[in-house]
PyMOL Python script that loads the backbone (N, CA, C, O; Angstrom):
from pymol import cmd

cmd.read_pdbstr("""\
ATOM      1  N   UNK A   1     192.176  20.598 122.602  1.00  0.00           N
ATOM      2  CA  UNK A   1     191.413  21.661 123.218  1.00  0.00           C
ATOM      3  C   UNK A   1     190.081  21.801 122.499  1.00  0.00           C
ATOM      4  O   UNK A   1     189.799  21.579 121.321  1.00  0.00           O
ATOM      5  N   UNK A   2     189.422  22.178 123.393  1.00  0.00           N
ATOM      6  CA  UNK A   2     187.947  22.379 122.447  1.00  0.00           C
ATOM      7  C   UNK A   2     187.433  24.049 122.670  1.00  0.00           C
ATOM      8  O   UNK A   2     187.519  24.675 123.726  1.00  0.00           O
ATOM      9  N   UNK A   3     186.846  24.592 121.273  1.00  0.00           N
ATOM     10  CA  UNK A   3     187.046  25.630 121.518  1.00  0.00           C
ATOM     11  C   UNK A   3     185.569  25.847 120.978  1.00  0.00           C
ATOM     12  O   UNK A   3     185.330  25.024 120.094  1.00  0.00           O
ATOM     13  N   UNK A   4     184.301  26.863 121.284  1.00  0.00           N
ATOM     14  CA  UNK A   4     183.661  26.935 120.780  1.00  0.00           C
ATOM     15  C   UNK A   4     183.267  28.205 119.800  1.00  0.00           C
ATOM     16  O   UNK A   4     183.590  29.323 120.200  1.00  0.00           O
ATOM     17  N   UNK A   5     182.649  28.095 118.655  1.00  0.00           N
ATOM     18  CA  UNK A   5     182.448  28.964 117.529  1.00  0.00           C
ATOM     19  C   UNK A   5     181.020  29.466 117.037  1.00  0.00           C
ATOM     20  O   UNK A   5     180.293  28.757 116.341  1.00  0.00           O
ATOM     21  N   UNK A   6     180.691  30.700 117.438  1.00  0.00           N
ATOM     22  CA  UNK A   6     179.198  31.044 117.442  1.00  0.00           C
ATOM     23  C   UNK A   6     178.949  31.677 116.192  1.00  0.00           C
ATOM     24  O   UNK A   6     180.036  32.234 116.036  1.00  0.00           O
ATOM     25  N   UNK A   7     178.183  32.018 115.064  1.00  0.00           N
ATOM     26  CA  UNK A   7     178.059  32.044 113.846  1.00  0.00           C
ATOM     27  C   UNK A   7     176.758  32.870 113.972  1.00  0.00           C
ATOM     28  O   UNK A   7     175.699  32.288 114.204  1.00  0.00           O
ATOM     29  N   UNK A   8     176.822  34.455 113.797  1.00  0.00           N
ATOM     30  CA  UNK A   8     175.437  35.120 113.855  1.00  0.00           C
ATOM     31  C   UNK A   8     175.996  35.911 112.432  1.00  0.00           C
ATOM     32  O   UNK A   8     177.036  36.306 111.905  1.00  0.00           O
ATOM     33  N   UNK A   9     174.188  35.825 112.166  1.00  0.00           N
ATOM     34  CA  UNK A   9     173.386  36.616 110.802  1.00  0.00           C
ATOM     35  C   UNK A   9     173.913  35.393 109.489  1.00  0.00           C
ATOM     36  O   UNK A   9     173.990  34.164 109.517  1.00  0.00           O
ATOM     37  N   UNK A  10     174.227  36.490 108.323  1.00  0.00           N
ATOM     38  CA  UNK A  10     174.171  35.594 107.358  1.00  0.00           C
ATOM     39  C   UNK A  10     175.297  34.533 107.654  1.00  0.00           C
ATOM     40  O   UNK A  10     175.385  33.853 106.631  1.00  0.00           O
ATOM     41  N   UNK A  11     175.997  34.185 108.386  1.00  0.00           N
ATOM     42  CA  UNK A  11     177.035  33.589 108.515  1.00  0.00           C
ATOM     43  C   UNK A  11     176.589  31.932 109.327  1.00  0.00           C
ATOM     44  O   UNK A  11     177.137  30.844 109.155  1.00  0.00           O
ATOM     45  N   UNK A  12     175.279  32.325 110.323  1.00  0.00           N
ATOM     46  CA  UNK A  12     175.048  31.463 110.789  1.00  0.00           C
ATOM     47  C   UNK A  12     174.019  30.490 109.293  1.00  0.00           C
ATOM     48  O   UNK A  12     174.148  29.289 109.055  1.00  0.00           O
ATOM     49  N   UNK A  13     173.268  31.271 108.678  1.00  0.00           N
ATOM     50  CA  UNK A  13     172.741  30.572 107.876  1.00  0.00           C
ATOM     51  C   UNK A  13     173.754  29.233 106.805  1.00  0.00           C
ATOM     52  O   UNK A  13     173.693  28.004 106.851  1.00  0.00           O
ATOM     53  N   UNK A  14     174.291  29.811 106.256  1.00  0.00           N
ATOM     54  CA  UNK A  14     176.079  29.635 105.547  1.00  0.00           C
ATOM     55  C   UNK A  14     176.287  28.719 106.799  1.00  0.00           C
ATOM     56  O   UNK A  14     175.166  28.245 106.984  1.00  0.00           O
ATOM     57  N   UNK A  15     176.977  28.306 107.589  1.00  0.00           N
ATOM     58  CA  UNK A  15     177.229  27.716 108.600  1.00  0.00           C
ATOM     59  C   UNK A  15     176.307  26.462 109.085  1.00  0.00           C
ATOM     60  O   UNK A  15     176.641  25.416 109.642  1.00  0.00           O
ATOM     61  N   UNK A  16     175.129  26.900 108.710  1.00  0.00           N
ATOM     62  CA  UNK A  16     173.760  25.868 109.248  1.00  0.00           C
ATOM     63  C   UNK A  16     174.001  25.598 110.520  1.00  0.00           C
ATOM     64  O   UNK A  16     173.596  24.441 110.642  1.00  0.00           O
ATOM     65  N   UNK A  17     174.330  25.882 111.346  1.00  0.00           N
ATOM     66  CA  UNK A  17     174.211  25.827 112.271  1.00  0.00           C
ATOM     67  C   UNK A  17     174.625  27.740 113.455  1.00  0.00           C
ATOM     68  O   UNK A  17     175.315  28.646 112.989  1.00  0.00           O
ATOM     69  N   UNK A  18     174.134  27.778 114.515  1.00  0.00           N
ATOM     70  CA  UNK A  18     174.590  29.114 115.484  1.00  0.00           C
ATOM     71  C   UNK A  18     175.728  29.057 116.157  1.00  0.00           C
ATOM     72  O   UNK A  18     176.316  30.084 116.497  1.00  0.00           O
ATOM     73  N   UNK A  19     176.135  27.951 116.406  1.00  0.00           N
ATOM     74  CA  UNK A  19     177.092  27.118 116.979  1.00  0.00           C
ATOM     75  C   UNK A  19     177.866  25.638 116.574  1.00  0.00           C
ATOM     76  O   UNK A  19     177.339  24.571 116.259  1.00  0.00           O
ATOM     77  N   UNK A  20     179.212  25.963 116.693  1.00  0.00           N
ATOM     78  CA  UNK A  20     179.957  24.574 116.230  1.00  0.00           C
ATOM     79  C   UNK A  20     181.336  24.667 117.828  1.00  0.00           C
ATOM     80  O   UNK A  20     182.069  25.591 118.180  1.00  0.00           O
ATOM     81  N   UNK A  21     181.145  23.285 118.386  1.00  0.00           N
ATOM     82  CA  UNK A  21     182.414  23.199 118.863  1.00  0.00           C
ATOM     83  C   UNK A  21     183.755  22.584 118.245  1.00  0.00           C
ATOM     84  O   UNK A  21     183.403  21.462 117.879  1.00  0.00           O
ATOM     85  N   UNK A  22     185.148  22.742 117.930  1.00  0.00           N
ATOM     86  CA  UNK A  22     185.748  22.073 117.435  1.00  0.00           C
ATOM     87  C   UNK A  22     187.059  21.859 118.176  1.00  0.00           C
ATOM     88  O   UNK A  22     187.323  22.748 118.986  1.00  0.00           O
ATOM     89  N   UNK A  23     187.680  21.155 118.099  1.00  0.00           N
ATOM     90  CA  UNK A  23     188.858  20.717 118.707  1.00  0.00           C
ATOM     91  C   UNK A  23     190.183  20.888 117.824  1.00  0.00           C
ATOM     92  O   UNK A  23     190.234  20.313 116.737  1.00  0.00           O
ATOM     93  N   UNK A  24     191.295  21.699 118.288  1.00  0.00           N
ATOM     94  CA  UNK A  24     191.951  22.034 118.117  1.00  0.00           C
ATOM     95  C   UNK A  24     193.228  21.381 118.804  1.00  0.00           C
ATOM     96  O   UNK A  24     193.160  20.482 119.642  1.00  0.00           O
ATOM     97  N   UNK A  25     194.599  22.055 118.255  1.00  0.00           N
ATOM     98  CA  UNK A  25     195.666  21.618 119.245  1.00  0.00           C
ATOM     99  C   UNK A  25     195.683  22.674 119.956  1.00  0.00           C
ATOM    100  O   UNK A  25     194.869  23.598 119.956  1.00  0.00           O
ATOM    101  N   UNK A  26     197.025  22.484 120.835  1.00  0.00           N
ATOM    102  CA  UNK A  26     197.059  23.066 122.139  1.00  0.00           C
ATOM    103  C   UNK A  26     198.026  24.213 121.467  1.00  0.00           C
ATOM    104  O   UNK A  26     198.381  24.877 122.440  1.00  0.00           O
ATOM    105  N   UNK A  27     198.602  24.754 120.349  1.00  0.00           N
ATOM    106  CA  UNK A  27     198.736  25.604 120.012  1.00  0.00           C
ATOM    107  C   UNK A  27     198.407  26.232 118.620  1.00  0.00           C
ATOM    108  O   UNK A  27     199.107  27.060 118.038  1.00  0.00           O
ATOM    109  N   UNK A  28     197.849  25.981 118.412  1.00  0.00           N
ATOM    110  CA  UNK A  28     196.469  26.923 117.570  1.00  0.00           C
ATOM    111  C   UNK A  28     196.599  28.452 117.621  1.00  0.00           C
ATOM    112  O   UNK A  28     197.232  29.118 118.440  1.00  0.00           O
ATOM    113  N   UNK A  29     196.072  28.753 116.869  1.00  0.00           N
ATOM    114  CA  UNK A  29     196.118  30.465 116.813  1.00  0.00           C
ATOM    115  C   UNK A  29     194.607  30.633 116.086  1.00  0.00           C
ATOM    116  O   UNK A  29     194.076  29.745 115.420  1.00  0.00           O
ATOM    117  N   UNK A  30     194.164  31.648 116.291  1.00  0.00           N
ATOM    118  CA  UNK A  30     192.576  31.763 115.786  1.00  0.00           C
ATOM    119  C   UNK A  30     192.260  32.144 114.571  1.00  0.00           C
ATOM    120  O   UNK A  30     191.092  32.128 114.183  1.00  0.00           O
ATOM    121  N   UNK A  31     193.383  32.579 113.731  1.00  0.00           N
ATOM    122  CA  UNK A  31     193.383  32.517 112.141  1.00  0.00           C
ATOM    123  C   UNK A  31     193.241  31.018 111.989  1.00  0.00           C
ATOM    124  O   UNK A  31     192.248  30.615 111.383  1.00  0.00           O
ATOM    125  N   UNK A  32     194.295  29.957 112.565  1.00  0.00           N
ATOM    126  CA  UNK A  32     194.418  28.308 112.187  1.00  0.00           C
ATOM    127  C   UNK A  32     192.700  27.917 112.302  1.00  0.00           C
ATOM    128  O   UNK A  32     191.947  27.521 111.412  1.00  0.00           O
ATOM    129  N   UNK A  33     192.499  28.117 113.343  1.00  0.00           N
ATOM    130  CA  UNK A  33     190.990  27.584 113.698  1.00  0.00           C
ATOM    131  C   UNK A  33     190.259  27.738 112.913  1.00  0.00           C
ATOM    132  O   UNK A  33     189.513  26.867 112.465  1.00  0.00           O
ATOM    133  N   UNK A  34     190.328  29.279 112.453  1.00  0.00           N
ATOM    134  CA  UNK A  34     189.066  29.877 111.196  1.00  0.00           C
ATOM    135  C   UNK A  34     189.662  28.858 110.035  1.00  0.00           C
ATOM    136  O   UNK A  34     188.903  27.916 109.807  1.00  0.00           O
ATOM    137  N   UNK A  35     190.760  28.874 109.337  1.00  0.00           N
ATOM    138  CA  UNK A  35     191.005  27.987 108.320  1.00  0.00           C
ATOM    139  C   UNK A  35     190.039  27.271 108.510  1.00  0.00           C
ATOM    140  O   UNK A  35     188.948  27.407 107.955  1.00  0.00           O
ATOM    141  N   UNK A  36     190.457  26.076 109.655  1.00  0.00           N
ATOM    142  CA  UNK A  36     190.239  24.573 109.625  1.00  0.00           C
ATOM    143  C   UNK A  36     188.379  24.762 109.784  1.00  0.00           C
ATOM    144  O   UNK A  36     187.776  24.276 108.827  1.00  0.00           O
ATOM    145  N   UNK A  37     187.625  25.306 110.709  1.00  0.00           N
ATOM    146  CA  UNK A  37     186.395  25.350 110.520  1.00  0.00           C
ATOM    147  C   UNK A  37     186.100  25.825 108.923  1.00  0.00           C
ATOM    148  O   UNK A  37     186.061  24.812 108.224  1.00  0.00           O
ATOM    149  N   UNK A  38     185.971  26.548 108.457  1.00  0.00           N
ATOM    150  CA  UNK A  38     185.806  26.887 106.939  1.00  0.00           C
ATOM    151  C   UNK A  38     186.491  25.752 105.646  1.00  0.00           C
ATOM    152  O   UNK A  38     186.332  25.795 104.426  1.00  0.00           O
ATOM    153  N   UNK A  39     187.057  25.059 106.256  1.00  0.00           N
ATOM    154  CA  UNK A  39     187.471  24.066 105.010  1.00  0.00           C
ATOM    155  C   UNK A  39     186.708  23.374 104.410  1.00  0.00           C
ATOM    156  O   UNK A  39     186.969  23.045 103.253  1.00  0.00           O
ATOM    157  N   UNK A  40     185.575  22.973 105.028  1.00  0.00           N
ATOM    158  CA  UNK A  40     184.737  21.969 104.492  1.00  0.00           C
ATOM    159  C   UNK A  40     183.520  23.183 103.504  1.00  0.00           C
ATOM    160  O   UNK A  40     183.148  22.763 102.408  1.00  0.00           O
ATOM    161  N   UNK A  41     183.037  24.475 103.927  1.00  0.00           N
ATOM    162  CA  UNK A  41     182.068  24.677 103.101  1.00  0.00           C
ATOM    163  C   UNK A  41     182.669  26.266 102.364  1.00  0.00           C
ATOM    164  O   UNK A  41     182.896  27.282 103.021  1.00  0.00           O
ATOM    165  N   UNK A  42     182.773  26.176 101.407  1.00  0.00           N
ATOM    166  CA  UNK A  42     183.212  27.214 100.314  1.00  0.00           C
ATOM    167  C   UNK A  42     183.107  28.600 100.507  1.00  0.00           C
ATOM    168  O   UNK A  42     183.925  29.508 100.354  1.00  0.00           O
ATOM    169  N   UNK A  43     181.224  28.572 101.095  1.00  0.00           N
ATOM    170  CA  UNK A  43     180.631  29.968 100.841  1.00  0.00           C
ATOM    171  C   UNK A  43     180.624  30.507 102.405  1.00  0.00           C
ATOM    172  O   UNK A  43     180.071  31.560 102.722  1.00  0.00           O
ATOM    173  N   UNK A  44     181.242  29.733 103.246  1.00  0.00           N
ATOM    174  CA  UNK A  44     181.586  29.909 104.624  1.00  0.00           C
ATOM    175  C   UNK A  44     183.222  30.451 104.733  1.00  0.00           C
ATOM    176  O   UNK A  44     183.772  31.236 105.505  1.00  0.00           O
ATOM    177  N   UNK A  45     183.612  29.807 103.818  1.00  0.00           N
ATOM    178  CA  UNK A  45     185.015  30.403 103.764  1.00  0.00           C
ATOM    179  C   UNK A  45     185.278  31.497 103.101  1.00  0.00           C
ATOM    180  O   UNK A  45     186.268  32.185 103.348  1.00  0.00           O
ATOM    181  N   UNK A  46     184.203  31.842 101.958  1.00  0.00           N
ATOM    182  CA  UNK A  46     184.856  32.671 101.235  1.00  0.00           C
ATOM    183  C   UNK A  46     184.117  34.446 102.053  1.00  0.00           C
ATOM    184  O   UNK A  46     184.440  35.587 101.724  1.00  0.00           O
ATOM    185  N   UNK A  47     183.091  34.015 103.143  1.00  0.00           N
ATOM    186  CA  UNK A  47     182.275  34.988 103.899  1.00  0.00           C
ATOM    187  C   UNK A  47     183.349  34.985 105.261  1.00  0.00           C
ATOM    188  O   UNK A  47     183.024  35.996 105.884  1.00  0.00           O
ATOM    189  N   UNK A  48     184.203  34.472 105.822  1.00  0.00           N
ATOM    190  CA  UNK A  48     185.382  34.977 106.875  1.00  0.00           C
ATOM    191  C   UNK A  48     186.890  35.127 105.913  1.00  0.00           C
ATOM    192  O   UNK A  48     187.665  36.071 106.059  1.00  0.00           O
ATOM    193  N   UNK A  49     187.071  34.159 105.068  1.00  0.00           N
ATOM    194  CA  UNK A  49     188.861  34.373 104.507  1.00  0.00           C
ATOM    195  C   UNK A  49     188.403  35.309 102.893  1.00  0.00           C
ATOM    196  O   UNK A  49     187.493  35.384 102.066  1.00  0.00           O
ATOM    197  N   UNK A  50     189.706  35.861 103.197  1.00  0.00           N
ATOM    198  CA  UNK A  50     189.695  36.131 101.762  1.00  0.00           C
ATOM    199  C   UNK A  50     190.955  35.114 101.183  1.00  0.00           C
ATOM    200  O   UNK A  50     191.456  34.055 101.562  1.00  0.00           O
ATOM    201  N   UNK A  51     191.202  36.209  99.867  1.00  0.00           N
ATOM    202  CA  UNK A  51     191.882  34.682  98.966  1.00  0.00           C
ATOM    203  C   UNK A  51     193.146  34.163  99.119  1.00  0.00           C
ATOM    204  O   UNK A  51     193.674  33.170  98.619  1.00  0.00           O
ATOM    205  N   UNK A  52     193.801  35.527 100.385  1.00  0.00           N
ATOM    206  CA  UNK A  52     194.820  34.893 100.571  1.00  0.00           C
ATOM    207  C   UNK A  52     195.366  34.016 101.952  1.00  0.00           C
ATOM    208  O   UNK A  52     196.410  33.817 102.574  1.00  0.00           O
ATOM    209  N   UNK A  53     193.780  33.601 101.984  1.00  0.00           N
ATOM    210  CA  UNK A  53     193.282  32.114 103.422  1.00  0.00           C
ATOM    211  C   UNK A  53     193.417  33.649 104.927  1.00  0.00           C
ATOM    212  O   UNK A  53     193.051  33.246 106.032  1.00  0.00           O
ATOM    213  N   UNK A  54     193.829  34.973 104.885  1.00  0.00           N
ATOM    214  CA  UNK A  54     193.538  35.970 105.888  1.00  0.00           C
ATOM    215  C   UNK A  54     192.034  36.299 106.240  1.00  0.00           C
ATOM    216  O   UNK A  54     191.124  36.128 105.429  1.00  0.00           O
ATOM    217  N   UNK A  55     191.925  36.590 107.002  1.00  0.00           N
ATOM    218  CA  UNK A  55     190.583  36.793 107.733  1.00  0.00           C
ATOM    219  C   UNK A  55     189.974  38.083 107.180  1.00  0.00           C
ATOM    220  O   UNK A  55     190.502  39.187 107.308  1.00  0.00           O
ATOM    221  N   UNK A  56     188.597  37.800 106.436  1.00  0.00           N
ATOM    222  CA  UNK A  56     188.287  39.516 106.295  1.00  0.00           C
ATOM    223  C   UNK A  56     188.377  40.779 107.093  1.00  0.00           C
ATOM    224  O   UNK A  56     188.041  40.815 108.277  1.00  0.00           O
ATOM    225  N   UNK A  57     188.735  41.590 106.577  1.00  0.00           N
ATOM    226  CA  UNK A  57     188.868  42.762 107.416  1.00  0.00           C
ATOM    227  C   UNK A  57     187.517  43.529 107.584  1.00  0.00           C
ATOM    228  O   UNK A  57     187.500  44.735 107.828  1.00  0.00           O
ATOM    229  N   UNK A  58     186.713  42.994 107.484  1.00  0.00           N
ATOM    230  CA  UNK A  58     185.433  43.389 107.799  1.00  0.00           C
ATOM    231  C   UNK A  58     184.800  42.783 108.729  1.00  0.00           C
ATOM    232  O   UNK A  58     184.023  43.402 109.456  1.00  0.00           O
ATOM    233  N   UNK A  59     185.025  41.463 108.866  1.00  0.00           N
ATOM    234  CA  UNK A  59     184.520  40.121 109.703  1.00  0.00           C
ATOM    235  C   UNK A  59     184.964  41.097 111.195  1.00  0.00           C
ATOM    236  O   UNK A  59     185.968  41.741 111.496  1.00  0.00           O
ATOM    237  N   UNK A  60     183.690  40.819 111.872  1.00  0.00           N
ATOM    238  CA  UNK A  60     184.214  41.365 113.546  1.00  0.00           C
ATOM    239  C   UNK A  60     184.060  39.438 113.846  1.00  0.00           C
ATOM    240  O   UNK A  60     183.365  38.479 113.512  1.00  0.00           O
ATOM    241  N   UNK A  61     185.401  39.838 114.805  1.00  0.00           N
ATOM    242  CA  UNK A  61     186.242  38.793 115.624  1.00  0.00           C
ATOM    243  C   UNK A  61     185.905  39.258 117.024  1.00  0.00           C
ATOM    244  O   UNK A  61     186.045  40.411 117.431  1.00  0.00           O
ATOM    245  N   UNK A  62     185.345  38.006 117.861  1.00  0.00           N
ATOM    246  CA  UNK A  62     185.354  38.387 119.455  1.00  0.00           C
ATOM    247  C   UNK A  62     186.182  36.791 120.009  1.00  0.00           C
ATOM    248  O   UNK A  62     186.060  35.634 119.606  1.00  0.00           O
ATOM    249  N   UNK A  63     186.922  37.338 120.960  1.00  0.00           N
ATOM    250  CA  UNK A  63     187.259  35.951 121.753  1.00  0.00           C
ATOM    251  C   UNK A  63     186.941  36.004 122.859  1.00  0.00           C
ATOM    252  O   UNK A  63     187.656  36.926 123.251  1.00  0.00           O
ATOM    253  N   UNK A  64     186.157  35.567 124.013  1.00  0.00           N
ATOM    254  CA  UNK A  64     185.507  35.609 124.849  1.00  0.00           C
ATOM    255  C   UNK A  64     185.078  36.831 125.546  1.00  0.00           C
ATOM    256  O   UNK A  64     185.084  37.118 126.744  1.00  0.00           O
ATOM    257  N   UNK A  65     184.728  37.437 124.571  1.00  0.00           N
ATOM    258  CA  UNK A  65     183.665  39.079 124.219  1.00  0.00           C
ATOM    259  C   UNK A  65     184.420  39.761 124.216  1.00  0.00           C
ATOM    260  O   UNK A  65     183.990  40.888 124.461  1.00  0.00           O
ATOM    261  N   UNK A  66     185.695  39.712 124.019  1.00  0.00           N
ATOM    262  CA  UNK A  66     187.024  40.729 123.682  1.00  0.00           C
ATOM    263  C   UNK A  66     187.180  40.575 122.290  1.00  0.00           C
ATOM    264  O   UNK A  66     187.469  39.576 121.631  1.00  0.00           O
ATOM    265  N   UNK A  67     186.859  42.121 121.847  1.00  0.00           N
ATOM    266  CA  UNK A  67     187.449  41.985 120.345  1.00  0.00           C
ATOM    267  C   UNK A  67     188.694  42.053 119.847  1.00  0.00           C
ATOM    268  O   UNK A  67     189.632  42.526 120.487  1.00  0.00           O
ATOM    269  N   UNK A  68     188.802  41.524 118.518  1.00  0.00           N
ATOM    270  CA  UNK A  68     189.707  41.167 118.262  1.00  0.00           C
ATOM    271  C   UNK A  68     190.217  41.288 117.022  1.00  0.00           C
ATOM    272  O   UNK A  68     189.954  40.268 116.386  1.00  0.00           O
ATOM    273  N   UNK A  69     191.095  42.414 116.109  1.00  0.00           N
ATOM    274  CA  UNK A  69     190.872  42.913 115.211  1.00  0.00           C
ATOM    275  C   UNK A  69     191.478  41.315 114.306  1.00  0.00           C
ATOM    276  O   UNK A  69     191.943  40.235 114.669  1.00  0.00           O
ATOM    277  N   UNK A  70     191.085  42.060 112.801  1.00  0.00           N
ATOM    278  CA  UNK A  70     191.158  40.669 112.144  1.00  0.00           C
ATOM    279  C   UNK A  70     192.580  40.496 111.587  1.00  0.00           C
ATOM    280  O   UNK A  70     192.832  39.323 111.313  1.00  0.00           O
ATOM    281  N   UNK A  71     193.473  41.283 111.373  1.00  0.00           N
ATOM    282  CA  UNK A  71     194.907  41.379 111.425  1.00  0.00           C
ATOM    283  C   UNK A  71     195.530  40.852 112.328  1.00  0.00           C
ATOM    284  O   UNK A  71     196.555  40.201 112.126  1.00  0.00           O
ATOM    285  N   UNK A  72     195.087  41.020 113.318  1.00  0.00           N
ATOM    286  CA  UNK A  72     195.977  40.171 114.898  1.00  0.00           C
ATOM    287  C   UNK A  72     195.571  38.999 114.970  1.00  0.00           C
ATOM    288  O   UNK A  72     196.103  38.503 115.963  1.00  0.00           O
ATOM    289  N   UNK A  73     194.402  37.688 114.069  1.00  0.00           N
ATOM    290  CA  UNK A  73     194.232  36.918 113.945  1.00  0.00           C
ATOM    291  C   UNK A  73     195.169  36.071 114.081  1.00  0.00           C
ATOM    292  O   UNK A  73     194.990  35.175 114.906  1.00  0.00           O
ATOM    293  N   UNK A  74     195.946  36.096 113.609  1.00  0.00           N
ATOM    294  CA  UNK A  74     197.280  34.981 113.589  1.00  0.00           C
ATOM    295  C   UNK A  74     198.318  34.993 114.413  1.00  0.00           C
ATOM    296  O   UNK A  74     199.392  34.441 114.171  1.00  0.00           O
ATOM    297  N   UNK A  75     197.974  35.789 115.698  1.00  0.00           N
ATOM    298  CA  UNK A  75     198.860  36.163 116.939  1.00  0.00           C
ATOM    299  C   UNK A  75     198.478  35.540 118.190  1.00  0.00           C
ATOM    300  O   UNK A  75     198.984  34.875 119.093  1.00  0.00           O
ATOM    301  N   UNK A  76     197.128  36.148 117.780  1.00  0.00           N
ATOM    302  CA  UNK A  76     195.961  35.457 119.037  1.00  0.00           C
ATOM    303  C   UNK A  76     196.182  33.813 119.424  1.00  0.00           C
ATOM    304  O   UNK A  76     196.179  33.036 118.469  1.00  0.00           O
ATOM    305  N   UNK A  77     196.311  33.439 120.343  1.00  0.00           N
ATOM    306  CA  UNK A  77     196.461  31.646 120.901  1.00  0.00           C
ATOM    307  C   UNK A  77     195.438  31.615 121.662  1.00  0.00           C
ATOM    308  O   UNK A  77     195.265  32.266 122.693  1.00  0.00           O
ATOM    309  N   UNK A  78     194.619  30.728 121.087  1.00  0.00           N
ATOM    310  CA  UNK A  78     193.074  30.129 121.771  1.00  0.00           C
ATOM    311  C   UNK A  78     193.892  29.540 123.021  1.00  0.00           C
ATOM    312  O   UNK A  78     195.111  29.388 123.091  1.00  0.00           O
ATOM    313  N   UNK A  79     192.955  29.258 123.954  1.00  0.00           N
ATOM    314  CA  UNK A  79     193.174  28.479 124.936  1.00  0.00           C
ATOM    315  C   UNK A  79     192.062  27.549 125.030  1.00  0.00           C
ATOM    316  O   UNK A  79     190.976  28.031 124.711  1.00  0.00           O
ATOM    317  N   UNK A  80     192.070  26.269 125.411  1.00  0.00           N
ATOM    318  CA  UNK A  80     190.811  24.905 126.330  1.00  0.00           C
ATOM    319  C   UNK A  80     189.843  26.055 126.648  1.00  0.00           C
ATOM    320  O   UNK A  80     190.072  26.876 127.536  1.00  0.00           O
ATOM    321  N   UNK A  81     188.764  26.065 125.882  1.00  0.00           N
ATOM    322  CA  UNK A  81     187.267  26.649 126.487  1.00  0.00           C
ATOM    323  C   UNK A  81     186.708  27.848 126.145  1.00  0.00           C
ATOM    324  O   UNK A  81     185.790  28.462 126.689  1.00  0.00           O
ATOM    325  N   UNK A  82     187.508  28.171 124.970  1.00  0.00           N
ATOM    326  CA  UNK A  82     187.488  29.697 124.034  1.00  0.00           C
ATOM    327  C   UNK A  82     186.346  30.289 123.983  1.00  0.00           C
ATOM    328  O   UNK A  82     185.620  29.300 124.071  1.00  0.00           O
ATOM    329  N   UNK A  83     185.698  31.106 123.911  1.00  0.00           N
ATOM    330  CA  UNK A  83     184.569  30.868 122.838  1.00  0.00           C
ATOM    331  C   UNK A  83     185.016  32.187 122.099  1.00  0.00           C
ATOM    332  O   UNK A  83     185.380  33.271 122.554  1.00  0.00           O
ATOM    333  N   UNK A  84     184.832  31.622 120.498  1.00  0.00           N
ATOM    334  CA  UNK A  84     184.786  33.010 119.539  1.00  0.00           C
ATOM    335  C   UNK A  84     183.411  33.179 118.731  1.00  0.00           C
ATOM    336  O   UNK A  84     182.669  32.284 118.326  1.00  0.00           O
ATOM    337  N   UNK A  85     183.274  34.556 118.605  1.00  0.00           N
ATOM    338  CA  UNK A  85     182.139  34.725 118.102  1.00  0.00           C
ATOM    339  C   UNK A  85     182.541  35.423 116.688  1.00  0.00           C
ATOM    340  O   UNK A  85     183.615  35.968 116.431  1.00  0.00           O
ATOM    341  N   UNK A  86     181.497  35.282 115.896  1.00  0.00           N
ATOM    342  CA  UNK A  86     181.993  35.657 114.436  1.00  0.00           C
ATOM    343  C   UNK A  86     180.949  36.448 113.933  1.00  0.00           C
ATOM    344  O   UNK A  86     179.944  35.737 113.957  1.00  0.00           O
ATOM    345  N   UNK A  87     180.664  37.600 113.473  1.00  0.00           N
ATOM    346  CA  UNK A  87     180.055  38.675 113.421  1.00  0.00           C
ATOM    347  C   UNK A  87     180.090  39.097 111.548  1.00  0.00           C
ATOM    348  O   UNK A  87     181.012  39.903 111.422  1.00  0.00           O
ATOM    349  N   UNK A  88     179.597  38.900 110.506  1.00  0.00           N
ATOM    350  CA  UNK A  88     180.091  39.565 109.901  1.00  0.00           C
ATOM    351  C   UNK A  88     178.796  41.520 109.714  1.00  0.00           C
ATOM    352  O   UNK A  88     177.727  41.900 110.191  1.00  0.00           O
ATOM    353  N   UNK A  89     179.873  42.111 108.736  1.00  0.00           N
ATOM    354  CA  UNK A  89     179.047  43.747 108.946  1.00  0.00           C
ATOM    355  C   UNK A  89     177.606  43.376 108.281  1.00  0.00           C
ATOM    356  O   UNK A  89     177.373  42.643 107.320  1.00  0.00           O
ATOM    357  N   UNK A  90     176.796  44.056 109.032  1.00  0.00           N
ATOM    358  CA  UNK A  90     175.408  44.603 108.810  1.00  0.00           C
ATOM    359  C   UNK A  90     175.225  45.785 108.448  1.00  0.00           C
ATOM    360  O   UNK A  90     175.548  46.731 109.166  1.00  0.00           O
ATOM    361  N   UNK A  91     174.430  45.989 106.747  1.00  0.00           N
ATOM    362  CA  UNK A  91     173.930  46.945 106.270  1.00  0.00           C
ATOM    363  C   UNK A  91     172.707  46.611 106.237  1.00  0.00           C
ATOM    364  O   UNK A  91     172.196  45.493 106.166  1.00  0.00           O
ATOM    365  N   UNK A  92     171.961  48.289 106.327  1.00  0.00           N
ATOM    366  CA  UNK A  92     170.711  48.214 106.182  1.00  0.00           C
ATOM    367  C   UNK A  92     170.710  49.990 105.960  1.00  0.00           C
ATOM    368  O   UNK A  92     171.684  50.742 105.910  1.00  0.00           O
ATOM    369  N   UNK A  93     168.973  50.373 105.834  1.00  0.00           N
ATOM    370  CA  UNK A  93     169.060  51.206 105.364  1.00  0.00           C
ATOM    371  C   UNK A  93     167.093  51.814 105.536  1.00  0.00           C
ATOM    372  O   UNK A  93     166.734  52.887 105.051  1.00  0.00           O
TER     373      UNK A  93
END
""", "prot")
cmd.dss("prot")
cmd.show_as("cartoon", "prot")
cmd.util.cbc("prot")
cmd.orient("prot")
């Protein structure tokens, strides 16, 4: 399945790219996905997982503009043509 992964603010920088598509199996769950995208760069992983490989609880999660809290991460089953968007919080002041 191919699922696509949109990466806004500091996350897209970290990411180098706004967008990544990746391919998954056909039963995947969207915690698995976040793993496997974040494996390769450190400061990408350590800005969605915390240490115990769970999804920050700060990180806003959308799956095709339905949010998606970050606890139910590992419930959620992507389907062929996903798109998730990955949000982390914005301060300012």
């Amino acid at each position: 399945m191919q699922i696509t992964v949109q990466f806004e603010a500091q996350l897209r920088q970290v990411a180098g790219t706004g967008e990544r598509t990746v391919e998954v199996t056909d039963d995947c769950s969207l915690l698995h996905m976040l793993q496997d995208v974040t494996l390769t760069t450190a400061a990408l992983r350590e800005r969605v997982l915390n240490d115990d490989g769970q999804v920050q609880s700060s990180l806003l999660l959308f799956v095709n503009d339905v949010p998606v809290p970050a606890v139910t991460a590992e419930s959620v089953m992507l389907k062929d043509g996903d798109k998730v968007l990955l949000l982390p919080p914005i301060s300012g002041g």
